[in-house]
N, C-alpha and C positions, 0 to 999 in steps of 0.2 A: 071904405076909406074915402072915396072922393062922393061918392051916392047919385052918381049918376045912370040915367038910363040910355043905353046904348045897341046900335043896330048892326049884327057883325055881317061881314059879306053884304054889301049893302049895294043895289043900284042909283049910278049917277047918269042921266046919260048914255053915253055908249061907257064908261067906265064902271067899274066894280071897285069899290074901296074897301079898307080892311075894317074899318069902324066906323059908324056913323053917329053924331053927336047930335041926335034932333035940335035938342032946347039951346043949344049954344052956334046951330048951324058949323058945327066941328068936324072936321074929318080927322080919324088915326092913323096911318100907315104905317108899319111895320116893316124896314126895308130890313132883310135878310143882305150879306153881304154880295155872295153870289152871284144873283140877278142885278140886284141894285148897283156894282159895280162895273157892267158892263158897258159899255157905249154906246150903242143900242137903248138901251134900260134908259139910260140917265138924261138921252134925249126925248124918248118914251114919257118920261115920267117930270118933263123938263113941259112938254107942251100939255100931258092931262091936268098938270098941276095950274098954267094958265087958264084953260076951259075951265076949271072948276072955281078957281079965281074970280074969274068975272061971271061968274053965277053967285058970287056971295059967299062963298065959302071960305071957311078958315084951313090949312091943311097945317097938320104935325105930322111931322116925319121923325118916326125911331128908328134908327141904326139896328143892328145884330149887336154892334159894339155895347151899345147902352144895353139893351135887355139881358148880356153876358157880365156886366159889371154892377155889383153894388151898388159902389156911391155914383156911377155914373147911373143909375135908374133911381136912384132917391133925387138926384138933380131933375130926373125926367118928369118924375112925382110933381114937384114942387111947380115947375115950369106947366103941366097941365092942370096943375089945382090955380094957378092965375088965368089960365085961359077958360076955365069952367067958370069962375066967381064968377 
């Protein structure tokens, strides 16, 4: 579909991402709602998301919402085929 090559569980630094996007300098994260909802988490993932910022990195975050919904994952589709072009 999109023909990209991608690196899962991947190290950054002191963090672990869920996908890594060589050629685009892309990161995937997959937030489950669970974790990602907690307070903890979302300040957690509020400062790895800076570190990895100013290293150049792009970060997409997906919800549990989107990957449990249709048209809300053809919208995720859509939104990561512009960030690959």
């Amino acid at each position: 579909m999109l023909n990209i090559s991608f690196i899962a569980e991947y190290s950054i630094g002191p963090y672990d991402v869920d996908f890594y996007v060589p050629s685009r300098n892309l990161i995937i994260e997959a937030d489950g709602t669970y974790w990602h909802s907690r307070p903890e988490t979302i300040e957690r993932d509020a400062k790895r998301d800076t570190y990895l910022k100013g290293l150049g990195y792009v970060i997409f975050r997906i919800p549990q919402e989107t990957l449990e919904n249709e048209d809300s994952l053809v919208t995720c589709y859509y939104q990561l085929k512009v960030l690959i072009a």
